[in-house]
mmCIF file of the C-alpha atoms, coordinates in Angstrom:
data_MODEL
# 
_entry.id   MODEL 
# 
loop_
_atom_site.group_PDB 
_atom_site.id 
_atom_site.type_symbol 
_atom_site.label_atom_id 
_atom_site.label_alt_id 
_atom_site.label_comp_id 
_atom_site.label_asym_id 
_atom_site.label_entity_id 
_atom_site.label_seq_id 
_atom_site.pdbx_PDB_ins_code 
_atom_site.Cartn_x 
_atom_site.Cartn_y 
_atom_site.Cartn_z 
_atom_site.occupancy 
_atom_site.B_iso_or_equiv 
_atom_site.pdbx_formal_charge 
_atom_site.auth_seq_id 
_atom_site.auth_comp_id 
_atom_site.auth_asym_id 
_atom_site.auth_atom_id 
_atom_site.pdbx_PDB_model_num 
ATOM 1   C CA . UNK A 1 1   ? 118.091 102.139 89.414  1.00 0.00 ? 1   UNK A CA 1 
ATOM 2   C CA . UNK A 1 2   ? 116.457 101.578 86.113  1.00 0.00 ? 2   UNK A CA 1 
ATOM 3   C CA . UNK A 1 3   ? 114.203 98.827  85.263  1.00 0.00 ? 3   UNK A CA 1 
ATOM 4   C CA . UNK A 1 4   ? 114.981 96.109  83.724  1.00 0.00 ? 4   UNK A CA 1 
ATOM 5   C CA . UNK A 1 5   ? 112.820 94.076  81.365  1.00 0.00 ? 5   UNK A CA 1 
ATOM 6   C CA . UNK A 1 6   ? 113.938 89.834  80.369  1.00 0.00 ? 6   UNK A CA 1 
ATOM 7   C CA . UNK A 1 7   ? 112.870 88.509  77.661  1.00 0.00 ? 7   UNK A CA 1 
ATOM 8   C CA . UNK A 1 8   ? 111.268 85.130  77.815  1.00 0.00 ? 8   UNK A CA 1 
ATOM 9   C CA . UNK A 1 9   ? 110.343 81.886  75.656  1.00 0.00 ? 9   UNK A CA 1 
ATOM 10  C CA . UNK A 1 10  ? 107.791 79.167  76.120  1.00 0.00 ? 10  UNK A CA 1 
ATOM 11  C CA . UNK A 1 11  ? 109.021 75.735  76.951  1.00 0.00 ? 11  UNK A CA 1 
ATOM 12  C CA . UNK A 1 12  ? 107.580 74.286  73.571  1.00 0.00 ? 12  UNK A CA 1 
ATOM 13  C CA . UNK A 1 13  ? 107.947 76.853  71.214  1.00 0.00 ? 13  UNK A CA 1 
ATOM 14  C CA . UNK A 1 14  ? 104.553 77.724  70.771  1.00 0.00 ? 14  UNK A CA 1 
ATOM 15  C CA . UNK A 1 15  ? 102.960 81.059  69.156  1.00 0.00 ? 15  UNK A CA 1 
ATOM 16  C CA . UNK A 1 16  ? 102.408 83.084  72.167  1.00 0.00 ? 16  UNK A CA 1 
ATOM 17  C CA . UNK A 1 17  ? 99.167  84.779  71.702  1.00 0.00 ? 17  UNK A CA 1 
ATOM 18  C CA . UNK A 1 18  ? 96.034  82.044  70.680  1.00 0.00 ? 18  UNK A CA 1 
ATOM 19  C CA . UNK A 1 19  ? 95.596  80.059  74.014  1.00 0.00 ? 19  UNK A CA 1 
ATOM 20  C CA . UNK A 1 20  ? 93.937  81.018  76.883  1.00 0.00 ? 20  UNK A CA 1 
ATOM 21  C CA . UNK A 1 21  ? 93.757  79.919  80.789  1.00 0.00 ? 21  UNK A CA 1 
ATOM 22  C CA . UNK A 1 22  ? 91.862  81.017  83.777  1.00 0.00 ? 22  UNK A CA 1 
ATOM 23  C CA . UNK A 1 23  ? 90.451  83.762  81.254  1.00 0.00 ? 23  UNK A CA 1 
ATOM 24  C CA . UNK A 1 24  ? 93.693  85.238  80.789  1.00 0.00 ? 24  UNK A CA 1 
ATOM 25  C CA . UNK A 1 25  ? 95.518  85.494  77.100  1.00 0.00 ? 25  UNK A CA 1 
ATOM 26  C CA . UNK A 1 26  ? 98.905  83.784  77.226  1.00 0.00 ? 26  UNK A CA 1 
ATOM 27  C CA . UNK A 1 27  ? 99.943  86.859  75.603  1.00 0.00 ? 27  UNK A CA 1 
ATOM 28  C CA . UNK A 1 28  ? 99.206  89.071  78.658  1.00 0.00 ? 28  UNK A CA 1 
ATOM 29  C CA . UNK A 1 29  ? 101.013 85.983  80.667  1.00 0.00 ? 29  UNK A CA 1 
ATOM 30  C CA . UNK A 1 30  ? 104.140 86.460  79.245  1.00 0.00 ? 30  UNK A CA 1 
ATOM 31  C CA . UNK A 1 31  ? 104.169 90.286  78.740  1.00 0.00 ? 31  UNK A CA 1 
ATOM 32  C CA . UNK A 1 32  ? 103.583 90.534  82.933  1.00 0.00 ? 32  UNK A CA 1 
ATOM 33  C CA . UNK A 1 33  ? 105.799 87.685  83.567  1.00 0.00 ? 33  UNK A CA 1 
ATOM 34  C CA . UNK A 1 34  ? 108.736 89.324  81.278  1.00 0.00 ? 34  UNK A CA 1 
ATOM 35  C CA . UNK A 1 35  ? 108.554 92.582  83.393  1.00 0.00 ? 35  UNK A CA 1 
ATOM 36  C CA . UNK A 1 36  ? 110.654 92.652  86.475  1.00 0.00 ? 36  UNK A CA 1 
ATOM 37  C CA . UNK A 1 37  ? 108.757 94.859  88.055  1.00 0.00 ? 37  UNK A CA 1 
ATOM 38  C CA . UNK A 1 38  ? 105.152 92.615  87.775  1.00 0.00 ? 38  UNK A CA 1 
ATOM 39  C CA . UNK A 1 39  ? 106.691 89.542  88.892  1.00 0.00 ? 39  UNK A CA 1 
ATOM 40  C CA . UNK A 1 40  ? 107.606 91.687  91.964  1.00 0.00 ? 40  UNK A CA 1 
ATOM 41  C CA . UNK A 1 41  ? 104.147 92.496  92.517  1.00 0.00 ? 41  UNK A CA 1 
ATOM 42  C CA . UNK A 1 42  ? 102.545 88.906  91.606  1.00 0.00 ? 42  UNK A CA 1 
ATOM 43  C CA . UNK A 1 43  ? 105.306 87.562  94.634  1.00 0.00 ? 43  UNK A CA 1 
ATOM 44  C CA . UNK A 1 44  ? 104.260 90.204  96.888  1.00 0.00 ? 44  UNK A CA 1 
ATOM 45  C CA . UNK A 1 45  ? 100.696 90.247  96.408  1.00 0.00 ? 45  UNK A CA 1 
ATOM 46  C CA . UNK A 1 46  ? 100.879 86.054  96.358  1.00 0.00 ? 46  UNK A CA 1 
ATOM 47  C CA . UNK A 1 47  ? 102.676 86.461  99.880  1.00 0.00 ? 47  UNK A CA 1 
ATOM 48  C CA . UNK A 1 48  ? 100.160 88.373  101.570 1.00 0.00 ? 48  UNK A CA 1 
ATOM 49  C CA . UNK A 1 49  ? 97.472  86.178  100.354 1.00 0.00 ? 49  UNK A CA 1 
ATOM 50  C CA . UNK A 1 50  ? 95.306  89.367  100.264 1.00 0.00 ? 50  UNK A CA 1 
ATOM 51  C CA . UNK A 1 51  ? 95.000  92.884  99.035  1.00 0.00 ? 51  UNK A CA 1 
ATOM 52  C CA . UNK A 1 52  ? 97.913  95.428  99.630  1.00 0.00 ? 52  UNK A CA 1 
ATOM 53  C CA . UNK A 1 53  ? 98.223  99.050  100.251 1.00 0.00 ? 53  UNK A CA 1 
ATOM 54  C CA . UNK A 1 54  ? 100.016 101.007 97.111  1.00 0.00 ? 54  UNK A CA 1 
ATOM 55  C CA . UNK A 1 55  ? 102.394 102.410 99.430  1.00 0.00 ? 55  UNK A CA 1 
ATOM 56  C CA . UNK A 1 56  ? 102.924 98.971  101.239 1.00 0.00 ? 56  UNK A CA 1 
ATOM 57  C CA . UNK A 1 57  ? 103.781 97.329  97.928  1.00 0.00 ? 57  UNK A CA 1 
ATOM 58  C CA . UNK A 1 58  ? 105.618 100.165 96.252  1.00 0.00 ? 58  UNK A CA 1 
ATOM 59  C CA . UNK A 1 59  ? 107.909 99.829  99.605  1.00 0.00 ? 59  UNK A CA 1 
ATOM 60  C CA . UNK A 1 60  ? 108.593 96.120  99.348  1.00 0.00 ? 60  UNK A CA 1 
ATOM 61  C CA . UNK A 1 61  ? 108.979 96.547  95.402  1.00 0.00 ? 61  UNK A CA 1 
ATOM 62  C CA . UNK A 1 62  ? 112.000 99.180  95.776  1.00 0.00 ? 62  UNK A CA 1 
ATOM 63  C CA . UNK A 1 63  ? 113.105 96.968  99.018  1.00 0.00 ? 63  UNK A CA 1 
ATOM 64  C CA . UNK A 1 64  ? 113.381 93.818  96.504  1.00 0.00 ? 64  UNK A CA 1 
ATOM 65  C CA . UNK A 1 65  ? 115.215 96.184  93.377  1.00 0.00 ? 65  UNK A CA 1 
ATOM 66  C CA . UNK A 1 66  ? 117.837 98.001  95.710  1.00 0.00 ? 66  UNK A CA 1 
ATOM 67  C CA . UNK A 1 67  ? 118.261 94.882  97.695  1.00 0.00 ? 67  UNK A CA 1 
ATOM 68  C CA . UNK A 1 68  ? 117.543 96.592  101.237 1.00 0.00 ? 68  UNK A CA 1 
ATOM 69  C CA . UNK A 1 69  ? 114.799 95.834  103.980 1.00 0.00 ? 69  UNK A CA 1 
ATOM 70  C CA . UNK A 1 70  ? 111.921 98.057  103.419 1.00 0.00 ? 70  UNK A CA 1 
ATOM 71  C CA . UNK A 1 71  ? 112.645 100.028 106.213 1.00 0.00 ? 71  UNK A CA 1 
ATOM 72  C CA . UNK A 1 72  ? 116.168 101.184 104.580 1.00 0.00 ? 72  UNK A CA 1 
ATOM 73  C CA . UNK A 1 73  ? 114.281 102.369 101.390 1.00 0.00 ? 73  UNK A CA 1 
ATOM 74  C CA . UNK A 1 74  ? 114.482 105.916 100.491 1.00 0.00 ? 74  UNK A CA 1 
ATOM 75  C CA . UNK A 1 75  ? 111.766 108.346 99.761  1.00 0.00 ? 75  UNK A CA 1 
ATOM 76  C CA . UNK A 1 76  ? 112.854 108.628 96.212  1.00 0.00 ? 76  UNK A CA 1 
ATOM 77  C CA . UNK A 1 77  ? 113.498 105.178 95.846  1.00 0.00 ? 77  UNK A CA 1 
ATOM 78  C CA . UNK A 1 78  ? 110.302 104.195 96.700  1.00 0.00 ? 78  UNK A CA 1 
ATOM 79  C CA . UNK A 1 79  ? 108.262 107.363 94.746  1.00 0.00 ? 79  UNK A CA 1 
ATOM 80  C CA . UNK A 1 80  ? 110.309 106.179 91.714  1.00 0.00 ? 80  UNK A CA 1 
ATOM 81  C CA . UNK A 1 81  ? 108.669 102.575 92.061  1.00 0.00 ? 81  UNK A CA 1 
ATOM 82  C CA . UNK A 1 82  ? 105.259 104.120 93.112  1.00 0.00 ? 82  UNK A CA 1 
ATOM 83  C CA . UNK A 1 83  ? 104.621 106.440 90.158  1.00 0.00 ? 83  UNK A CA 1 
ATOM 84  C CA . UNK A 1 84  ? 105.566 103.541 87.901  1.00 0.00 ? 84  UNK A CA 1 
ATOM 85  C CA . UNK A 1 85  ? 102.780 100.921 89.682  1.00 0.00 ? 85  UNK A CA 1 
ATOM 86  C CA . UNK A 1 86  ? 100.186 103.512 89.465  1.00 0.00 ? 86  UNK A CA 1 
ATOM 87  C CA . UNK A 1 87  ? 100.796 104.842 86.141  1.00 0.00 ? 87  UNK A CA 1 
ATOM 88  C CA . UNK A 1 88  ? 101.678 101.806 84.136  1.00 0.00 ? 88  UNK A CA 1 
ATOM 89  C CA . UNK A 1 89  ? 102.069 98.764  85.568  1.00 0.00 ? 89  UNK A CA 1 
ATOM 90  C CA . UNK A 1 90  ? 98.927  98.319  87.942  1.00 0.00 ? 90  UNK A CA 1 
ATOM 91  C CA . UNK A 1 91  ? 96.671  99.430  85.208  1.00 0.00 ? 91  UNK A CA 1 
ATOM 92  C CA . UNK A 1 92  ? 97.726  96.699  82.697  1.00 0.00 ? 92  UNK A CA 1 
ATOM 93  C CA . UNK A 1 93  ? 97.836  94.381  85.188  1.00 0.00 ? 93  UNK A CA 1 
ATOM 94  C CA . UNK A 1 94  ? 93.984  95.231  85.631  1.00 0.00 ? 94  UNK A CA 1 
ATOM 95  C CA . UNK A 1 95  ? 93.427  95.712  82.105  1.00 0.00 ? 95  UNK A CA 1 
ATOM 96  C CA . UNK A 1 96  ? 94.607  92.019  82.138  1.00 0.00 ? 96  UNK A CA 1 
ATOM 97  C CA . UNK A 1 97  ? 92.315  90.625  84.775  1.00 0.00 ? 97  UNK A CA 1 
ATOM 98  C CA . UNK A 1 98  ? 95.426  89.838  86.973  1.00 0.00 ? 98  UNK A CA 1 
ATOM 99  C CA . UNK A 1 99  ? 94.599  92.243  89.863  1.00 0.00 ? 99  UNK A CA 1 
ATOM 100 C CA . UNK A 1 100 ? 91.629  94.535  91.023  1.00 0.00 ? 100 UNK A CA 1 
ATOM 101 C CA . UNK A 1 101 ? 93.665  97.819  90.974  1.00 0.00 ? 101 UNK A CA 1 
ATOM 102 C CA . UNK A 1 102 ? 91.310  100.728 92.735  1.00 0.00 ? 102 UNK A CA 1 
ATOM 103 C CA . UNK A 1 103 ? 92.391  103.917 92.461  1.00 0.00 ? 103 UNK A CA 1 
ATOM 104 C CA . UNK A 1 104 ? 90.438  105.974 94.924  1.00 0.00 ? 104 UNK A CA 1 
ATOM 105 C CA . UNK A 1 105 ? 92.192  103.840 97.682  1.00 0.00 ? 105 UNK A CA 1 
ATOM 106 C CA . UNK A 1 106 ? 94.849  102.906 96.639  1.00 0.00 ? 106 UNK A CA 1 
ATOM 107 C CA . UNK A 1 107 ? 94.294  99.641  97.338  1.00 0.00 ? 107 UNK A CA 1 
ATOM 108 C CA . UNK A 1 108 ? 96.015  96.319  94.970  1.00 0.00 ? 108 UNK A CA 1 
ATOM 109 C CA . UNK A 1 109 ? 94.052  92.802  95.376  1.00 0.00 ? 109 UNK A CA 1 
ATOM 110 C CA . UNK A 1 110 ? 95.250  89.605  93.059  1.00 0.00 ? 110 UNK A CA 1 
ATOM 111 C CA . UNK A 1 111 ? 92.306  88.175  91.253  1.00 0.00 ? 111 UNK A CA 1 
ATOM 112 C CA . UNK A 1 112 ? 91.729  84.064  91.070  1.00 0.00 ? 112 UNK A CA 1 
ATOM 113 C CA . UNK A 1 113 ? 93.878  84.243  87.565  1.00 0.00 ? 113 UNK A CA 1 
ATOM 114 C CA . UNK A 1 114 ? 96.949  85.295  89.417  1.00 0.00 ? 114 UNK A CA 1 
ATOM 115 C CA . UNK A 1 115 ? 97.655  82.083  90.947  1.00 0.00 ? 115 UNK A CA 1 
ATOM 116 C CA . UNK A 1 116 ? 97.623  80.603  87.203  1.00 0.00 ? 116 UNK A CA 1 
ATOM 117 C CA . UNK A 1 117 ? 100.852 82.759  86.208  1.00 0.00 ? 117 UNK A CA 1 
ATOM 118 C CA . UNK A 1 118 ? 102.672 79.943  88.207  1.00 0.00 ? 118 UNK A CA 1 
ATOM 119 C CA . UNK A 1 119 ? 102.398 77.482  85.623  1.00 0.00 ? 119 UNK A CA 1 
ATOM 120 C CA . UNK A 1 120 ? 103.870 79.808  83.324  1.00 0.00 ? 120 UNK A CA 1 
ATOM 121 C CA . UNK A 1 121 ? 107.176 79.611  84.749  1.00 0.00 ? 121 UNK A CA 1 
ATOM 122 C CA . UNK A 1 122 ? 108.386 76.500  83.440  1.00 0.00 ? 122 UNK A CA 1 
ATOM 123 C CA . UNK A 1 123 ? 109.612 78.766  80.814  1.00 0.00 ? 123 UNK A CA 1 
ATOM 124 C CA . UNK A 1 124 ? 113.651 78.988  80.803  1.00 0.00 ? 124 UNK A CA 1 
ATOM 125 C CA . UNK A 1 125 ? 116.558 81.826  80.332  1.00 0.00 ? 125 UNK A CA 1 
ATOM 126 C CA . UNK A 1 126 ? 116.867 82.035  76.660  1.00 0.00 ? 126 UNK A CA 1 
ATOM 127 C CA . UNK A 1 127 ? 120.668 80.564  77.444  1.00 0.00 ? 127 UNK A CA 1 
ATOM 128 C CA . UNK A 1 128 ? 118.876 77.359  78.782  1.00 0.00 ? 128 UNK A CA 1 
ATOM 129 C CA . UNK A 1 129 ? 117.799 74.287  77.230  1.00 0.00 ? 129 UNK A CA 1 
ATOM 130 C CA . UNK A 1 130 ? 113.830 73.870  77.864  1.00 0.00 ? 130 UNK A CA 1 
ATOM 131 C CA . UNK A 1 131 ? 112.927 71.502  80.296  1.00 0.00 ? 131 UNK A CA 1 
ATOM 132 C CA . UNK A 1 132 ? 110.672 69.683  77.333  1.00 0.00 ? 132 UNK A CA 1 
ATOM 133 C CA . UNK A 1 133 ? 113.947 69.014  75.361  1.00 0.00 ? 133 UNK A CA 1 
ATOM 134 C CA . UNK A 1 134 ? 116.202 67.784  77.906  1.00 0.00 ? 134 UNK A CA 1 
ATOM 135 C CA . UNK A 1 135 ? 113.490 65.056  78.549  1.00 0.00 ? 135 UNK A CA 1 
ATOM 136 C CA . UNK A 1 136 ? 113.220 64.425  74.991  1.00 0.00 ? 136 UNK A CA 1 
ATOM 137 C CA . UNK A 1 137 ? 117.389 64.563  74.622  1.00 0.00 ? 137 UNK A CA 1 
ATOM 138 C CA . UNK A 1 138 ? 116.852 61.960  77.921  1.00 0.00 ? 138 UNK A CA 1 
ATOM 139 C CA . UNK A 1 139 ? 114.358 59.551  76.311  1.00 0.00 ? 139 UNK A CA 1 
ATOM 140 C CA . UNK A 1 140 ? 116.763 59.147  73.025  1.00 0.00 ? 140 UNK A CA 1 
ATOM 141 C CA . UNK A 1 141 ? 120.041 58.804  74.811  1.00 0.00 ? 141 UNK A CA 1 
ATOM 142 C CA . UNK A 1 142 ? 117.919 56.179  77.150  1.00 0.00 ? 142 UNK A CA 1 
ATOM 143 C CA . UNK A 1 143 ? 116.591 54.114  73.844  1.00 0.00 ? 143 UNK A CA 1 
ATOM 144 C CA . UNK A 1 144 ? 120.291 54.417  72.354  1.00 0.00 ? 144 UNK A CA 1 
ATOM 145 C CA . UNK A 1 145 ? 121.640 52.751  75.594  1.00 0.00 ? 145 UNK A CA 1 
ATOM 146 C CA . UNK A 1 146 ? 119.549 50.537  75.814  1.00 0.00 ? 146 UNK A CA 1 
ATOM 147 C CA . UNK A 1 147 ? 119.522 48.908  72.318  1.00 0.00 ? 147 UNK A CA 1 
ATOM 148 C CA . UNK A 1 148 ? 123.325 49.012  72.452  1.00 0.00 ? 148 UNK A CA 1 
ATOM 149 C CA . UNK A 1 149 ? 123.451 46.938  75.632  1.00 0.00 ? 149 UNK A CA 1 
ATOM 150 C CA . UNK A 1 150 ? 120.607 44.374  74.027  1.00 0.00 ? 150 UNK A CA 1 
ATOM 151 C CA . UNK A 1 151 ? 122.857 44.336  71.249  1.00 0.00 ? 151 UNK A CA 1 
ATOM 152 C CA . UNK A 1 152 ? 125.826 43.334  72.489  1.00 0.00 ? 152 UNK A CA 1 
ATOM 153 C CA . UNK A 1 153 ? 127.504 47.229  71.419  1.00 0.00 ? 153 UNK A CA 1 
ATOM 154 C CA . UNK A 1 154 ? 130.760 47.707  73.294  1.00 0.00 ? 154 UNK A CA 1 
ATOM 155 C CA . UNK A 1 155 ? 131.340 48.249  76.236  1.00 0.00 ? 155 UNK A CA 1 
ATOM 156 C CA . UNK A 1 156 ? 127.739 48.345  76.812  1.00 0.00 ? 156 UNK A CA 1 
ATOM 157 C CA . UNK A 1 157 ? 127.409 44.822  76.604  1.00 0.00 ? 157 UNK A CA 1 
ATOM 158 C CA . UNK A 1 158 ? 129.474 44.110  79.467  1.00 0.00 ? 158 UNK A CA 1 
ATOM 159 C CA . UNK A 1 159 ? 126.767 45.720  81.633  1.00 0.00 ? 159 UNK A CA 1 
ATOM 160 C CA . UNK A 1 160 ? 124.919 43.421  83.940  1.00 0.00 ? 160 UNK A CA 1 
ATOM 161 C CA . UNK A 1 161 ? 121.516 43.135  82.698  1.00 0.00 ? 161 UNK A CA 1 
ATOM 162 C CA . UNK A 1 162 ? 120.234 45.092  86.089  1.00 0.00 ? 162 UNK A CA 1 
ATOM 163 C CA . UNK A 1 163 ? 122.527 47.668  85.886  1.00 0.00 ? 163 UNK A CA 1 
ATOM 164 C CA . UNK A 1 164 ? 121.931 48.549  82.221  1.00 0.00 ? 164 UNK A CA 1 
ATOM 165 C CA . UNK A 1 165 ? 117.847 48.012  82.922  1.00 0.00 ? 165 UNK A CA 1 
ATOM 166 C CA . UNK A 1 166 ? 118.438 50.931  86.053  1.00 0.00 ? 166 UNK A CA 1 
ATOM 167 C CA . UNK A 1 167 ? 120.805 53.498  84.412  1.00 0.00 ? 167 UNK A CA 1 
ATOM 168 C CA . UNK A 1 168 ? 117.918 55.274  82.532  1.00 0.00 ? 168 UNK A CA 1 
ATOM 169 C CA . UNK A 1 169 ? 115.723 55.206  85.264  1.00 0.00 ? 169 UNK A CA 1 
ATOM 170 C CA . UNK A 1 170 ? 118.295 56.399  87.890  1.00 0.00 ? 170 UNK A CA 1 
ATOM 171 C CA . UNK A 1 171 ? 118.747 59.639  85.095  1.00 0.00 ? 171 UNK A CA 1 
ATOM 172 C CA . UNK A 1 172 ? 115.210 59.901  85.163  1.00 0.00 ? 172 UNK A CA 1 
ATOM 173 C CA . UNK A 1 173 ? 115.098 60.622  88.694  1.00 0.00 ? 173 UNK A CA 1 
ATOM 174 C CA . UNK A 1 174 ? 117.813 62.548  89.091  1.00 0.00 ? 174 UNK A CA 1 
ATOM 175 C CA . UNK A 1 175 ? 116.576 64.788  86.682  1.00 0.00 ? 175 UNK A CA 1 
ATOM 176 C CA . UNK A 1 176 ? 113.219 64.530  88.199  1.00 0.00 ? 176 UNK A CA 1 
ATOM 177 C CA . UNK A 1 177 ? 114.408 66.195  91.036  1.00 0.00 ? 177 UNK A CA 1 
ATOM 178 C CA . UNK A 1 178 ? 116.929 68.673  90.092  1.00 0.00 ? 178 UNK A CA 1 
ATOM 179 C CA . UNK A 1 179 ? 113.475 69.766  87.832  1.00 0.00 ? 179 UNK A CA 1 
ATOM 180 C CA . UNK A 1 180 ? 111.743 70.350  90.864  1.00 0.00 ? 180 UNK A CA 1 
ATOM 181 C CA . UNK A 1 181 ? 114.234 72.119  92.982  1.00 0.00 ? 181 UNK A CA 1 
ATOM 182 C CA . UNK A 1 182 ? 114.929 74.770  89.900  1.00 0.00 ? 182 UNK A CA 1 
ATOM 183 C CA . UNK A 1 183 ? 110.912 75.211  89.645  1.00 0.00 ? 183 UNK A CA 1 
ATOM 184 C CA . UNK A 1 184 ? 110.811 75.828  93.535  1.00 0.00 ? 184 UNK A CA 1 
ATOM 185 C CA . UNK A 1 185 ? 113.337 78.328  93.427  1.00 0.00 ? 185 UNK A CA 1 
ATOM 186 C CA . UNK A 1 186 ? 111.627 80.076  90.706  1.00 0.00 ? 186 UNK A CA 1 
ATOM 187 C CA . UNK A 1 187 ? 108.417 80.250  92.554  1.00 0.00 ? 187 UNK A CA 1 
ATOM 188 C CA . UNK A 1 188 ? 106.486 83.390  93.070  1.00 0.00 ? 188 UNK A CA 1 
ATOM 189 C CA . UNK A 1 189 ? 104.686 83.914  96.356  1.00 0.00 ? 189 UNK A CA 1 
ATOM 190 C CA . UNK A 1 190 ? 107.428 81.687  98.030  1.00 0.00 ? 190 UNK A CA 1 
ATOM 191 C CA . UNK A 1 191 ? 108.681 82.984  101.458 1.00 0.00 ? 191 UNK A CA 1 
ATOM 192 C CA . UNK A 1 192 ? 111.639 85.829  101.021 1.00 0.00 ? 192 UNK A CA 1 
ATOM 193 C CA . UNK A 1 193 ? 112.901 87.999  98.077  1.00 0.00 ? 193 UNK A CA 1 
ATOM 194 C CA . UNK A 1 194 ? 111.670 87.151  94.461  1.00 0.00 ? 194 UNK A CA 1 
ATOM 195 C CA . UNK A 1 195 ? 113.613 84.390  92.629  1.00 0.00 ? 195 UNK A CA 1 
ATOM 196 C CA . UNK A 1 196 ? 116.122 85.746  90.479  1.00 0.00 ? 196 UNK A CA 1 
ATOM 197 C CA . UNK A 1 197 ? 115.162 85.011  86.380  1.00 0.00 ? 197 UNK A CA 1 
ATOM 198 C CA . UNK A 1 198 ? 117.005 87.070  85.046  1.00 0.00 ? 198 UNK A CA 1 
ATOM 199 C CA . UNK A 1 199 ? 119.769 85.683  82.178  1.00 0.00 ? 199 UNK A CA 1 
# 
């Protein structure tokens, strides 16, 4: 099964490389965060809270690409994931500050910046609209409505006042939430397979 590399886009638009947080270039961010194969190990690695075996993650890794339980994953399968961790990925990744990657033993343990790639997922598909514009298309459709029912616009003007006053707000909310669900499904670390962010 090759790997397979999305392409991502900040929420705002922004240059990707001049900011930093928790130490770590946005750059970096977004180059581990594009990778399939990194956000695998940021979920695992955020799931066991702790440091992980090479062979341990390389298992779950192939488990989470083939779609099997670990236990069903194949020798080559999981050498095919392995030699990629140790060669490429796990170096960057310490190159980056994200993990403490030691050879010798083989062992993988997420530093304190790792837990900062979270907020970096309120990025979106590049076939979505941005969460920052949909609030912005939200806040102009609400300041349309509303002068047109102050107005007296048809048919907005044969709102009730307290209907007209709650329709943005009820939008608001709505959207509020459905926000928040999409951003918990996206989550790394949460329990069971890594969300799915691919377009």
């Amino acid at each position: 099964m090759s790997e397979r590399h999305d392409y991502w886009y900040m929420a705002e638009g922004e240059t990707v490389a001049q900011t930093e947080t928790g130490g770590v270039e946005t750059g970096e961010v977004f180059q581990t965060l594009s990778n399939q194969r990194r956000r695998f190990v940021v979920h695992a690695l955020e799931q066991e809270q702790g440091a992980l075996e090479l062979r341990t993650l390389s298992t779950q890794v192939a488990a989470w690409e083939n779609d099997k339980e670990p236990a069903a994953v194949n020798s080559q399968e999981r050498r095919r994931v392995y030699n990629s961790l140790q060669q490429v990925h796990l170096p960057q990744m310490d190159d980056d500050g994200l993990v403490e990657y030691d050879k010798r033993s083989g062992t993988i343990e997420p530093t304190a910046d790792i837990a900062d790639l979270q907020l970096y997922l309120e990025v979106v598909r590049g076939n979505d609209i941005p969460w920052s514009t949909y609030y912005l298309l939200l806040g102009f459709f609400s300041m349309v409505f509303a002068g047109a029912a102050t107005s007296g616009v048809a048919p907005f003007a044969s709102l009730p006042v307290l209907v007209a006053a709650l329709i943005p707000g009820v939008l608001l909310t709505i959207s509020g939430l459905a926000h928040t669900y999409v951003s918990r499904k996206r989550q790394l670390g949460r329990d069971g397979p890594p969300p799915e962010l691919s377009s």
